[in-house]
Structures are given as structure tokens and as C-alpha cells.
mmCIF file of the N, C-alpha and C atoms, coordinates in Angstrom:
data_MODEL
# 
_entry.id   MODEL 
# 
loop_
_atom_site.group_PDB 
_atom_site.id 
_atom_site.type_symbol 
_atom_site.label_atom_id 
_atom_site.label_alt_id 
_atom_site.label_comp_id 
_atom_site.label_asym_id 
_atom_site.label_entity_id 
_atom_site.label_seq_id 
_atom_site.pdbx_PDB_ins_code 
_atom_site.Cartn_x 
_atom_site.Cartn_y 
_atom_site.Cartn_z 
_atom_site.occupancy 
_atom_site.B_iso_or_equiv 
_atom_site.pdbx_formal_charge 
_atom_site.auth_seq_id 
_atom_site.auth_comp_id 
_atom_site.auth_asym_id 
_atom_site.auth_atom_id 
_atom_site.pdbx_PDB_model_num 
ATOM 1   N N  . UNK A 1 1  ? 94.930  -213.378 -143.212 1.00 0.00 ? 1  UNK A N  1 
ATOM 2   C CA . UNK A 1 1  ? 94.141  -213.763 -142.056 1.00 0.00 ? 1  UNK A CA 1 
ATOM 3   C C  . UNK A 1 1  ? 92.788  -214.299 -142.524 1.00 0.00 ? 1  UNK A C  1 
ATOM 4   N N  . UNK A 1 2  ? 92.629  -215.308 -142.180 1.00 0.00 ? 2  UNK A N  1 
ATOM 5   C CA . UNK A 1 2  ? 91.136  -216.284 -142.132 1.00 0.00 ? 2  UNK A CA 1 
ATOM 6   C C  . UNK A 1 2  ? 89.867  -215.194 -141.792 1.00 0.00 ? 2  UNK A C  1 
ATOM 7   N N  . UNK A 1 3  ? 88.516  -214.396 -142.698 1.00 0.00 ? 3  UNK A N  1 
ATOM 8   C CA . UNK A 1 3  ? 87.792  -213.768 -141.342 1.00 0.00 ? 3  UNK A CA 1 
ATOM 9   C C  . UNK A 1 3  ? 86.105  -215.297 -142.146 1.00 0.00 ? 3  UNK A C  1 
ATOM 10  N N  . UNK A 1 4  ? 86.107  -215.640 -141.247 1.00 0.00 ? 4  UNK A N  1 
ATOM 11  C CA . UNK A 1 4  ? 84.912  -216.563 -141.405 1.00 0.00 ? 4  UNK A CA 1 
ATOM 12  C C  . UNK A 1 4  ? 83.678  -215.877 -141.246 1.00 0.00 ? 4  UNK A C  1 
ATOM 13  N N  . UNK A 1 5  ? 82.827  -216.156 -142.232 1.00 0.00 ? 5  UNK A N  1 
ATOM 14  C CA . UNK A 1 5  ? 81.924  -216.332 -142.322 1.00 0.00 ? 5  UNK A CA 1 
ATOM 15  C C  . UNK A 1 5  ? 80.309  -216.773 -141.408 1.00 0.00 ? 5  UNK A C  1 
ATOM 16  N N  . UNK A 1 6  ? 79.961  -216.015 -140.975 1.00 0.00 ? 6  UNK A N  1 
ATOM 17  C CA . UNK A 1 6  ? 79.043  -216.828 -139.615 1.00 0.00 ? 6  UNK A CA 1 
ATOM 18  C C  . UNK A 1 6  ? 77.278  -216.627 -140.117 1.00 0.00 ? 6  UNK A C  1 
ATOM 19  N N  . UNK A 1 7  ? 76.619  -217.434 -139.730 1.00 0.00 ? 7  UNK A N  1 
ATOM 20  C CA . UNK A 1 7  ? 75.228  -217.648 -140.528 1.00 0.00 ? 7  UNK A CA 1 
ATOM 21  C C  . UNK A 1 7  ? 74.562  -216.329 -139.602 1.00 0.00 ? 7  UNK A C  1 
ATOM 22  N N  . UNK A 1 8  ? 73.250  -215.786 -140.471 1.00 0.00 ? 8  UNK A N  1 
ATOM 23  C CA . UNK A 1 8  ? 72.677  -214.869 -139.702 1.00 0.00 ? 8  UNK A CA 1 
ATOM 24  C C  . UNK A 1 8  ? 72.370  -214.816 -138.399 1.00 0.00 ? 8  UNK A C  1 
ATOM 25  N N  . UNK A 1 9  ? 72.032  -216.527 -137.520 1.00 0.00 ? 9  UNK A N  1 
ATOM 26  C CA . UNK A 1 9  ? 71.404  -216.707 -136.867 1.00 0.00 ? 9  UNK A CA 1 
ATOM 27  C C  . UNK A 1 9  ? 72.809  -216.220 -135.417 1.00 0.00 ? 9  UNK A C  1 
ATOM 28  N N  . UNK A 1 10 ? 74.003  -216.822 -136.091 1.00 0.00 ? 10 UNK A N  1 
ATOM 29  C CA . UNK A 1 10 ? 74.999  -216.946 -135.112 1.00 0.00 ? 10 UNK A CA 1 
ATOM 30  C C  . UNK A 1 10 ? 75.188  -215.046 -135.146 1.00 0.00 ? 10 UNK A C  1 
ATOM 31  N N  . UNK A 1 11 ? 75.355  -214.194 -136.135 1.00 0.00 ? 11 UNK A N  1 
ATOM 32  C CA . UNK A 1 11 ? 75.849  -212.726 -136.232 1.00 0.00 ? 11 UNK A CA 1 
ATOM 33  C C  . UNK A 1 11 ? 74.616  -212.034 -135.156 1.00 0.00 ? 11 UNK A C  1 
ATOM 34  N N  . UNK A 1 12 ? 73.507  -212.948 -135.704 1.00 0.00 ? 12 UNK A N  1 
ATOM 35  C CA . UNK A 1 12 ? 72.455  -211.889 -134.470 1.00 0.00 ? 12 UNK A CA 1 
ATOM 36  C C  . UNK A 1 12 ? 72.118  -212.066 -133.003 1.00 0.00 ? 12 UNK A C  1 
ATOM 37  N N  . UNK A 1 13 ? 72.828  -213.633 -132.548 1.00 0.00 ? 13 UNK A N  1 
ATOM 38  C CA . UNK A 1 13 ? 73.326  -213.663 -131.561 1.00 0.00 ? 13 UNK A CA 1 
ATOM 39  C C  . UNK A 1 13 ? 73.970  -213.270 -130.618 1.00 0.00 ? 13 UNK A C  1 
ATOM 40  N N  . UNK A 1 14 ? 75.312  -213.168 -131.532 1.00 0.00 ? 14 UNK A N  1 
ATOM 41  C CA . UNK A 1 14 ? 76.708  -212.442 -130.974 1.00 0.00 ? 14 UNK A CA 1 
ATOM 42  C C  . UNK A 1 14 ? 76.327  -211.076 -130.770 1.00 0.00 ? 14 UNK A C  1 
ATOM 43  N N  . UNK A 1 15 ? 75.972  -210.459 -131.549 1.00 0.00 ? 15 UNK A N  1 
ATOM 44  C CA . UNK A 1 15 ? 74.927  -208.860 -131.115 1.00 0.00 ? 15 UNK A CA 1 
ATOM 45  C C  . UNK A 1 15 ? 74.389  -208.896 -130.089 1.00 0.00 ? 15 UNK A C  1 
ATOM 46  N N  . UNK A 1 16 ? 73.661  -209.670 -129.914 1.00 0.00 ? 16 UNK A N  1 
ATOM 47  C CA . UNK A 1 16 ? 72.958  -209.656 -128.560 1.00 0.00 ? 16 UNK A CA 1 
ATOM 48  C C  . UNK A 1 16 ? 73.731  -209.830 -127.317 1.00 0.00 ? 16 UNK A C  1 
ATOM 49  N N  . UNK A 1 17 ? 74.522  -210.310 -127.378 1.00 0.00 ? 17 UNK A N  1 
ATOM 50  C CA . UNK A 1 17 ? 75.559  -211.137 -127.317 1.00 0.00 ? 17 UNK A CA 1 
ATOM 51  C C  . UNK A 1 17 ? 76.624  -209.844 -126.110 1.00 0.00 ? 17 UNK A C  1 
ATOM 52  N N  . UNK A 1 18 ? 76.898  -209.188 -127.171 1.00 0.00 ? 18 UNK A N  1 
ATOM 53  C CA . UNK A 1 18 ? 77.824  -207.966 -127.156 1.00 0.00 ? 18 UNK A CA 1 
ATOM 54  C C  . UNK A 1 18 ? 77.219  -207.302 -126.628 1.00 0.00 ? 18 UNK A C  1 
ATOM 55  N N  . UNK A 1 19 ? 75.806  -206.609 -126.665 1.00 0.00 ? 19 UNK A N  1 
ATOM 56  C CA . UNK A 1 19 ? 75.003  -205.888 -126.263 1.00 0.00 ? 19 UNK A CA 1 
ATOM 57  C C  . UNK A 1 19 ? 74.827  -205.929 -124.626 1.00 0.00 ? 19 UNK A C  1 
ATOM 58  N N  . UNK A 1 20 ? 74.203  -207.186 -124.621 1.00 0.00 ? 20 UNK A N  1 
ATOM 59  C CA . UNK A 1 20 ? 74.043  -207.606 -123.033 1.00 0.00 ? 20 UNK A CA 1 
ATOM 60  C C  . UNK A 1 20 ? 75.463  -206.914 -122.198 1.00 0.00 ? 20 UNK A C  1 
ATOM 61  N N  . UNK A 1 21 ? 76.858  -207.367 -122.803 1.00 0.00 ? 21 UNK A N  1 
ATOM 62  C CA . UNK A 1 21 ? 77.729  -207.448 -122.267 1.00 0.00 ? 21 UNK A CA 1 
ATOM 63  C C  . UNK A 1 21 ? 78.510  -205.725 -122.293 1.00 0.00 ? 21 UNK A C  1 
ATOM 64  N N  . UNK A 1 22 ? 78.272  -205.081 -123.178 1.00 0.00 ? 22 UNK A N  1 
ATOM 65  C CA . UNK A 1 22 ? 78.729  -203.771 -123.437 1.00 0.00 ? 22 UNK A CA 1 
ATOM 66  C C  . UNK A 1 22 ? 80.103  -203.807 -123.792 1.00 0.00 ? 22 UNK A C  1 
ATOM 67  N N  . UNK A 1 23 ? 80.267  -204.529 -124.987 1.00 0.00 ? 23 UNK A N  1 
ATOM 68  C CA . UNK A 1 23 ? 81.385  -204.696 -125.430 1.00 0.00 ? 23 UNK A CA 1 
ATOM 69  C C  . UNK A 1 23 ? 81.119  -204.418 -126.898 1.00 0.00 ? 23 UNK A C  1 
ATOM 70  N N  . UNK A 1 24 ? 82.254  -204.413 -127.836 1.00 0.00 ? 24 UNK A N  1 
ATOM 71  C CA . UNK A 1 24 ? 81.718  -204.498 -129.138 1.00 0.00 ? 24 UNK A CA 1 
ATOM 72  C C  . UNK A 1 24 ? 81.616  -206.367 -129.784 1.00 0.00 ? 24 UNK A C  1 
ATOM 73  N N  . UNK A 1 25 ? 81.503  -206.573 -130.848 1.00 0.00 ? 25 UNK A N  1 
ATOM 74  C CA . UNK A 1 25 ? 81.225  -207.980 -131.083 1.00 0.00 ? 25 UNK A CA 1 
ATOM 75  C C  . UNK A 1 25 ? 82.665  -208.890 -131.215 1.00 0.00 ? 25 UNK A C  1 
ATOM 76  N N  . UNK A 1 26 ? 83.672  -208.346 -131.696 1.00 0.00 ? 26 UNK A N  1 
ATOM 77  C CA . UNK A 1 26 ? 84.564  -208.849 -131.834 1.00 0.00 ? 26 UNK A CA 1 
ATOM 78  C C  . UNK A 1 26 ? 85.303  -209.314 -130.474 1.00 0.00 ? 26 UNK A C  1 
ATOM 79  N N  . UNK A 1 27 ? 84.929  -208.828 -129.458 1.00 0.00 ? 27 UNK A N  1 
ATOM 80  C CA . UNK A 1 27 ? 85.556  -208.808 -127.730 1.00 0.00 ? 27 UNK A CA 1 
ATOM 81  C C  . UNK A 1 27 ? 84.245  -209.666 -127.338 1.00 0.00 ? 27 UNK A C  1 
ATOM 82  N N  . UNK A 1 28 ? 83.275  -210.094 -128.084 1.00 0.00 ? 28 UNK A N  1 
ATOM 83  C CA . UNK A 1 28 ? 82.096  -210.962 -127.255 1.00 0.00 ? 28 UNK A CA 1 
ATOM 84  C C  . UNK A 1 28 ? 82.456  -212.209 -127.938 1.00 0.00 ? 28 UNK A C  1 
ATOM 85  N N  . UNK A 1 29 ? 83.167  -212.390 -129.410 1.00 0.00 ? 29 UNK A N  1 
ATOM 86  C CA . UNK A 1 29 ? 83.352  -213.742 -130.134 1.00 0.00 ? 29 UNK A CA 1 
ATOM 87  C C  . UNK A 1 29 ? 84.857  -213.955 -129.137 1.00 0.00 ? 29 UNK A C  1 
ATOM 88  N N  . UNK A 1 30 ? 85.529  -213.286 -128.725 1.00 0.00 ? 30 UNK A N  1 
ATOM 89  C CA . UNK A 1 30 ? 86.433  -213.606 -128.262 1.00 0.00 ? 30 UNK A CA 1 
ATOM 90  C C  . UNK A 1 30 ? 86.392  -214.466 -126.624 1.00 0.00 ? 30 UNK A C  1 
ATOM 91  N N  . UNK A 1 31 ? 85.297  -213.563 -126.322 1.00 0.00 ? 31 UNK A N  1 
ATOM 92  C CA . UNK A 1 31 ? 84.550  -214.460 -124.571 1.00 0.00 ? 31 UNK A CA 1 
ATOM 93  C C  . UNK A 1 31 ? 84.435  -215.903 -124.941 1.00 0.00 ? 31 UNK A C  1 
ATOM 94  N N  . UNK A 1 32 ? 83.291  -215.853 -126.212 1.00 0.00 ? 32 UNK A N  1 
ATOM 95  C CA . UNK A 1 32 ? 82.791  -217.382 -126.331 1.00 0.00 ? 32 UNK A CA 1 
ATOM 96  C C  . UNK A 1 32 ? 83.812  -218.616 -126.023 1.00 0.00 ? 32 UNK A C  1 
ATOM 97  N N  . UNK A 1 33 ? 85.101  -218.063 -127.962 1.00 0.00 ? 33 UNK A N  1 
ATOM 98  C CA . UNK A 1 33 ? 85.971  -218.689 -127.821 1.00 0.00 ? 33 UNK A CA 1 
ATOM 99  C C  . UNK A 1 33 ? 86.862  -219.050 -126.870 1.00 0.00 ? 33 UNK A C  1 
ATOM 100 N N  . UNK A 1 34 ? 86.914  -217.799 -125.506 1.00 0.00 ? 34 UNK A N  1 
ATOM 101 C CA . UNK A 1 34 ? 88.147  -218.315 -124.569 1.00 0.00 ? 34 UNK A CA 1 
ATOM 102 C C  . UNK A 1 34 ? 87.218  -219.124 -123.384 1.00 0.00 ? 34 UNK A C  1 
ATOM 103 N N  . UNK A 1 35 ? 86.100  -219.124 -123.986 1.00 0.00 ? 35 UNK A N  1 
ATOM 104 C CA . UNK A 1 35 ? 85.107  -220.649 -122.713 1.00 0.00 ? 35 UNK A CA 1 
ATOM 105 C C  . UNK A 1 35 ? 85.466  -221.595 -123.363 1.00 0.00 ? 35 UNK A C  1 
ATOM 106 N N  . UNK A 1 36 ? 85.463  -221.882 -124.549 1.00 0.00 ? 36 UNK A N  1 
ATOM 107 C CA . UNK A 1 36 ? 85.412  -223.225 -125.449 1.00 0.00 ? 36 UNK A CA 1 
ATOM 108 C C  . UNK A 1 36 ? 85.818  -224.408 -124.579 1.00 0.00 ? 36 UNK A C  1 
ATOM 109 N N  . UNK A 1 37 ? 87.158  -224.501 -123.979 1.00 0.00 ? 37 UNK A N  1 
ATOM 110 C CA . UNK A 1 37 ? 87.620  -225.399 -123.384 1.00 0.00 ? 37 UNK A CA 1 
ATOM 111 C C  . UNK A 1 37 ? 87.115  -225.753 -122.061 1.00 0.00 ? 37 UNK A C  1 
ATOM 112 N N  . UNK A 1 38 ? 86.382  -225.043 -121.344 1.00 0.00 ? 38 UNK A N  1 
ATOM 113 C CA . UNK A 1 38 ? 85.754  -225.456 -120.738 1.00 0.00 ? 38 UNK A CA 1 
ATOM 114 C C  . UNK A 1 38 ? 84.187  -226.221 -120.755 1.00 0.00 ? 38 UNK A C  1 
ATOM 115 N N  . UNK A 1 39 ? 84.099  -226.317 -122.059 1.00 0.00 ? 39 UNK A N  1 
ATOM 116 C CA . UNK A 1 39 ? 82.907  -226.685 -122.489 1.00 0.00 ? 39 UNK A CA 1 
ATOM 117 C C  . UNK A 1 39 ? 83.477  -228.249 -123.368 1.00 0.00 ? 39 UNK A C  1 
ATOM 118 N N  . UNK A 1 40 ? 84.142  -228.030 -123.913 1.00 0.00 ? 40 UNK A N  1 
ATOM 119 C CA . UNK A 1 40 ? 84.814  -229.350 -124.775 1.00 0.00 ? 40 UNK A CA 1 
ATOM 120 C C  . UNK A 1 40 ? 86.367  -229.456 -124.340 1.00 0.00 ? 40 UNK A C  1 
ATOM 121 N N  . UNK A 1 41 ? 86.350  -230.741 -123.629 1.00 0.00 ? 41 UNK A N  1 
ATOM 122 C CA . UNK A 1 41 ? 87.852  -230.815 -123.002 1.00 0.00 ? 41 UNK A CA 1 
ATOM 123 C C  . UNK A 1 41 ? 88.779  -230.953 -124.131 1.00 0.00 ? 41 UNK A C  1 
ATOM 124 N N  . UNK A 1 42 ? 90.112  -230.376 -123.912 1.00 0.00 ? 42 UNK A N  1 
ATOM 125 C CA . UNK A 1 42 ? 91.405  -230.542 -124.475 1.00 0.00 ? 42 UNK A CA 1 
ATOM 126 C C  . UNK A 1 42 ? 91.442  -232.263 -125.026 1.00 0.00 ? 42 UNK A C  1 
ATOM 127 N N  . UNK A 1 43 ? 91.109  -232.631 -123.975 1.00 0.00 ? 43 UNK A N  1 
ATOM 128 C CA . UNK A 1 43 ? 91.508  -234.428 -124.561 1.00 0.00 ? 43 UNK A CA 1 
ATOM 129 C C  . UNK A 1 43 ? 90.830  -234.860 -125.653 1.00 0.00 ? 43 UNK A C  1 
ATOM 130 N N  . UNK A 1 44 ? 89.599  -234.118 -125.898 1.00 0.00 ? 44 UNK A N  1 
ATOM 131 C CA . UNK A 1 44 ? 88.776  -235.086 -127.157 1.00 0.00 ? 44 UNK A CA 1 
ATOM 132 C C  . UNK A 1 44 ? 89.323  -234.295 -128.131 1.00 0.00 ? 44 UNK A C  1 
ATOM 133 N N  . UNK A 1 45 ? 89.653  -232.626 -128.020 1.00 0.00 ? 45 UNK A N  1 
ATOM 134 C CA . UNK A 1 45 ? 90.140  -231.835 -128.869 1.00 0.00 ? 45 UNK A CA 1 
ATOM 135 C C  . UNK A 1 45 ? 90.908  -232.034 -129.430 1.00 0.00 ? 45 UNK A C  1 
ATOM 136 N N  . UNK A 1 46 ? 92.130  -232.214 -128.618 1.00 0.00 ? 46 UNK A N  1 
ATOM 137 C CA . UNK A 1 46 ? 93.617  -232.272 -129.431 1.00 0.00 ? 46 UNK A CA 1 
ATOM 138 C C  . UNK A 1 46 ? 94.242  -232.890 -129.668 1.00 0.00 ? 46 UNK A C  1 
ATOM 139 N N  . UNK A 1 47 ? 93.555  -234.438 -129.355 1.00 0.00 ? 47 UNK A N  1 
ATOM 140 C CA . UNK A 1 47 ? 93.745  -235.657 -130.481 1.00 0.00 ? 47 UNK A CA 1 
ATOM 141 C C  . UNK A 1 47 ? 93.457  -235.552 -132.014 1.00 0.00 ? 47 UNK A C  1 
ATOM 142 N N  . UNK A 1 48 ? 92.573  -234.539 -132.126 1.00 0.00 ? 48 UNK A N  1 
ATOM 143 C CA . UNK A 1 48 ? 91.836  -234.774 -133.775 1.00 0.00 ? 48 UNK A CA 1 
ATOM 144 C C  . UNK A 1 48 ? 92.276  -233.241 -134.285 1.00 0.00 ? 48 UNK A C  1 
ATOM 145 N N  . UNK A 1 49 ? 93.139  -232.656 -133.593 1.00 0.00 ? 49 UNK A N  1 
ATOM 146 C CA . UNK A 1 49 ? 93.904  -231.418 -134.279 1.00 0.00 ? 49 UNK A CA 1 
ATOM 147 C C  . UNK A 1 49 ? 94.788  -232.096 -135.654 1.00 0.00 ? 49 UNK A C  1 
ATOM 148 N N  . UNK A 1 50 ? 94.433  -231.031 -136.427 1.00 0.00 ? 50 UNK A N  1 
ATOM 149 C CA . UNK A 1 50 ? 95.081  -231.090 -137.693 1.00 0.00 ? 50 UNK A CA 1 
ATOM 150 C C  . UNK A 1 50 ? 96.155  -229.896 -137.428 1.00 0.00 ? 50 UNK A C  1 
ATOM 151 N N  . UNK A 1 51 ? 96.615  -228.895 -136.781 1.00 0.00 ? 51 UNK A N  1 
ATOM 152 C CA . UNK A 1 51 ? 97.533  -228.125 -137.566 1.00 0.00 ? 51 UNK A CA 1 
ATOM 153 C C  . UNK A 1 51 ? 98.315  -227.969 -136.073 1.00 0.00 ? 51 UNK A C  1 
ATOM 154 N N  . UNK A 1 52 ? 99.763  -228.782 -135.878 1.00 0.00 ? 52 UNK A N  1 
ATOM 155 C CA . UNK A 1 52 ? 100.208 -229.194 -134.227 1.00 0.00 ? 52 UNK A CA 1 
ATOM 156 C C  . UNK A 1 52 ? 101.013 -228.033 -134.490 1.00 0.00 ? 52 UNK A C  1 
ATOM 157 N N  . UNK A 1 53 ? 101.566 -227.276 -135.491 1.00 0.00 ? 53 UNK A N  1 
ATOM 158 C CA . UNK A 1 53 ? 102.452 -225.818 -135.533 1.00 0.00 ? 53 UNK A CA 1 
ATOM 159 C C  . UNK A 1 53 ? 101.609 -224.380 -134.411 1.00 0.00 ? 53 UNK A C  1 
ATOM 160 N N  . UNK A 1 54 ? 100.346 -224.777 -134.378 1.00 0.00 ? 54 UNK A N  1 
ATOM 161 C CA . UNK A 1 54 ? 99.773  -223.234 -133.301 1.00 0.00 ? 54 UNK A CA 1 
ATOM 162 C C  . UNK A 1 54 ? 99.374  -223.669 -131.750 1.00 0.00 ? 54 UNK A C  1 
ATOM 163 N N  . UNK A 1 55 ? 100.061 -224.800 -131.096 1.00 0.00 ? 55 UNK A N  1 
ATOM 164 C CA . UNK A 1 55 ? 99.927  -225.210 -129.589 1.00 0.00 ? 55 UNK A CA 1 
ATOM 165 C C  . UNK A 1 55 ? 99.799  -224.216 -129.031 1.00 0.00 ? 55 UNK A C  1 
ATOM 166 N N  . UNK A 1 56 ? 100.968 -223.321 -129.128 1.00 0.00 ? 56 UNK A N  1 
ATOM 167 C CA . UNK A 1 56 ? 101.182 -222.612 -128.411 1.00 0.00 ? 56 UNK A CA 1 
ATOM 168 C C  . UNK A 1 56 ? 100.470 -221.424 -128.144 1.00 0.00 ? 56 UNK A C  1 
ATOM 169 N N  . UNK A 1 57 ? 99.695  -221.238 -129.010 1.00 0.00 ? 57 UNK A N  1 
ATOM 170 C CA . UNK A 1 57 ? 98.289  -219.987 -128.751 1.00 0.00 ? 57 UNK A CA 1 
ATOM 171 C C  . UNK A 1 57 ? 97.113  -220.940 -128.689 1.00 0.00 ? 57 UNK A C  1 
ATOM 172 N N  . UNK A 1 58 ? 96.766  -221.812 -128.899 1.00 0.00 ? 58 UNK A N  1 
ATOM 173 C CA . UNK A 1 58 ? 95.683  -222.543 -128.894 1.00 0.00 ? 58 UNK A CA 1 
ATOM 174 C C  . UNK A 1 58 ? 95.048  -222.616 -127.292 1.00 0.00 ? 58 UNK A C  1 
ATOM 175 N N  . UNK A 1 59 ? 94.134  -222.439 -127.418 1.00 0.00 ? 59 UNK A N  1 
ATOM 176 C CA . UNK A 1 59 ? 93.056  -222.274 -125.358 1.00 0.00 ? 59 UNK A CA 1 
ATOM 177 C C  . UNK A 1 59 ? 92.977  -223.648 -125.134 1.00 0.00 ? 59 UNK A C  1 
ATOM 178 N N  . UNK A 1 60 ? 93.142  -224.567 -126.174 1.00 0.00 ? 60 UNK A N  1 
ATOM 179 C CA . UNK A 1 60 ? 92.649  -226.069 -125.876 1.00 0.00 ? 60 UNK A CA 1 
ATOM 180 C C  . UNK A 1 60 ? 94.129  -226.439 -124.815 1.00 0.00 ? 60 UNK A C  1 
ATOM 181 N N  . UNK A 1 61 ? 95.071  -225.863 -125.858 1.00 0.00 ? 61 UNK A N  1 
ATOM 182 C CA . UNK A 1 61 ? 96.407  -226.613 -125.050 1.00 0.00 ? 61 UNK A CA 1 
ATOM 183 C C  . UNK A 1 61 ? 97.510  -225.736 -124.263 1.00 0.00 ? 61 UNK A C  1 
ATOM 184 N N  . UNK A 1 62 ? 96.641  -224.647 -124.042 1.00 0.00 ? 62 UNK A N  1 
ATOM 185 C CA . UNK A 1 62 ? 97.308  -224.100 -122.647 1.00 0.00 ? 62 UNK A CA 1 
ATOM 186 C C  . UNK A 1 62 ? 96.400  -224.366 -121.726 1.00 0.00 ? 62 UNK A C  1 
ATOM 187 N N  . UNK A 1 63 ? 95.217  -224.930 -121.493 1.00 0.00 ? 63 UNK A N  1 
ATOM 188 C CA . UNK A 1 63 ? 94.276  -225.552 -120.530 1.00 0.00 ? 63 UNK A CA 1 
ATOM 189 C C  . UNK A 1 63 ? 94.575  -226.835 -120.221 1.00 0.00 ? 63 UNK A C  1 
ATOM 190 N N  . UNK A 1 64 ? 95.139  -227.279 -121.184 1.00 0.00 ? 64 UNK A N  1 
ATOM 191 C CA . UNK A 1 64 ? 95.563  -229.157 -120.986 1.00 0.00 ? 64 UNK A CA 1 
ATOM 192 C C  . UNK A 1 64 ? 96.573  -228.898 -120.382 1.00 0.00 ? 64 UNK A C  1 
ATOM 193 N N  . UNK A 1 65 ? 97.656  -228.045 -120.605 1.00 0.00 ? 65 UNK A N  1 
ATOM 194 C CA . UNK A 1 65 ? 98.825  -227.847 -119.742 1.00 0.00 ? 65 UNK A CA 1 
ATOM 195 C C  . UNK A 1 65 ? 98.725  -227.650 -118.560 1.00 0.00 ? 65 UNK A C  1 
ATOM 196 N N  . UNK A 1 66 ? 97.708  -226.640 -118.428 1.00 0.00 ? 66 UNK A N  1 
ATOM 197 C CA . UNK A 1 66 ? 97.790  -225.802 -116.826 1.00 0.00 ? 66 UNK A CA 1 
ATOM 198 C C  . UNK A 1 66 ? 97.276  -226.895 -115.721 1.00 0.00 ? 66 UNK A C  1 
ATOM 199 N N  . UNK A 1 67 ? 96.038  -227.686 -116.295 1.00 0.00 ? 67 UNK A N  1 
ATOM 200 C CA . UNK A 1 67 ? 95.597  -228.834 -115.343 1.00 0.00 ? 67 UNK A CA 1 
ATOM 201 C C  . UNK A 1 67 ? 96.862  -229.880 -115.499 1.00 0.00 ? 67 UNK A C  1 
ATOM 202 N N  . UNK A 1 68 ? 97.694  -230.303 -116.381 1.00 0.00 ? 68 UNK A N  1 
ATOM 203 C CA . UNK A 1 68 ? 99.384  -230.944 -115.496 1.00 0.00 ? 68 UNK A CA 1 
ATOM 204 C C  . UNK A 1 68 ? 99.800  -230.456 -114.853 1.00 0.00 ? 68 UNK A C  1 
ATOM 205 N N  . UNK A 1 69 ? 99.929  -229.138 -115.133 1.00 0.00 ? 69 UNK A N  1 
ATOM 206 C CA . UNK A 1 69 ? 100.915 -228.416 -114.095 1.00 0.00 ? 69 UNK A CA 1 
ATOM 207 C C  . UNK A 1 69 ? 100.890 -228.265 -112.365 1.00 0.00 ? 69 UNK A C  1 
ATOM 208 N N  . UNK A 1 70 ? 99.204  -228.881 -112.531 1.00 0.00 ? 70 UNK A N  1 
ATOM 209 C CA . UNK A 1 70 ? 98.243  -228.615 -111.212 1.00 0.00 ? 70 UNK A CA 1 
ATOM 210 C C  . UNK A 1 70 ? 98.370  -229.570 -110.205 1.00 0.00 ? 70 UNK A C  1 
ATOM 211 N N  . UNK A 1 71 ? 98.555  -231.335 -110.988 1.00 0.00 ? 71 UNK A N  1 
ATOM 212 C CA . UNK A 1 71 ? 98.952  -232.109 -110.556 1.00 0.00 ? 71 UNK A CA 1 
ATOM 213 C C  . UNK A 1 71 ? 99.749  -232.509 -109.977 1.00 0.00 ? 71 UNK A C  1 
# 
């Protein structure tokens, strides 16, 4: 498993982050990430995806789906 690396500025964030929220940090990086797509659409996203094997967990492209499905 990948665990990345995050600069001080982003770790003392997410603390705060977590704090505000009363969660621990790992359940507050997880908030951020499941906004992402609402912040950067699927369409600019998942044209420039490199790895098309993880669609199927990816937030970009079960959000691109759900707005077809809507249509």
C-alpha cells in the first residue's frame, strides 16, 4: 500500500482539520478526498487518468456515472 508523504503545512492542517471535526485524521483526509469531485469535475479528470484498472473505486468515476444516470 502507497502511504504518501504530506508536507508539514498540509499534516498541520488536516489536524486542525480533524480537530474541528472530531474525528481522527485519517477519517478527515478521507472527507477532503470524497469532496474532490466536486471541486474538479470528472471530465477534466478522467481524460488524463493514467491507471483505467481502479474506475471502479475511483470518486471521479462513480460521480461521472451517477450524473448519466440522472439524465
Amino acid at each position: 500500500m502507497y502511504t504518501p508523504q504530506f508536507s508539514n503545512k498540509a499534516t498541520v492542517t488536516v489536524r486542525r482539520l480533524a480537530w474541528a471535526l472530531g474525528i481522527t485524521m485519517p477519517k478527515a483526509v478521507d472527507k477532503i478526498i470524497n469532496e474532490l469531485p466536486s471541486i474538479f469535475p470528472p471530465s477534466v479528470v478522467c481524460p488524463l487518468c493514467k491507471d483505467s484498472t481502479k474506475c471502479q473505486t475511483c470518486g471521479f468515476y462513480q460521480q461521472e456515472n451517477a450524473s448519466e444516470n440522472v439524465a
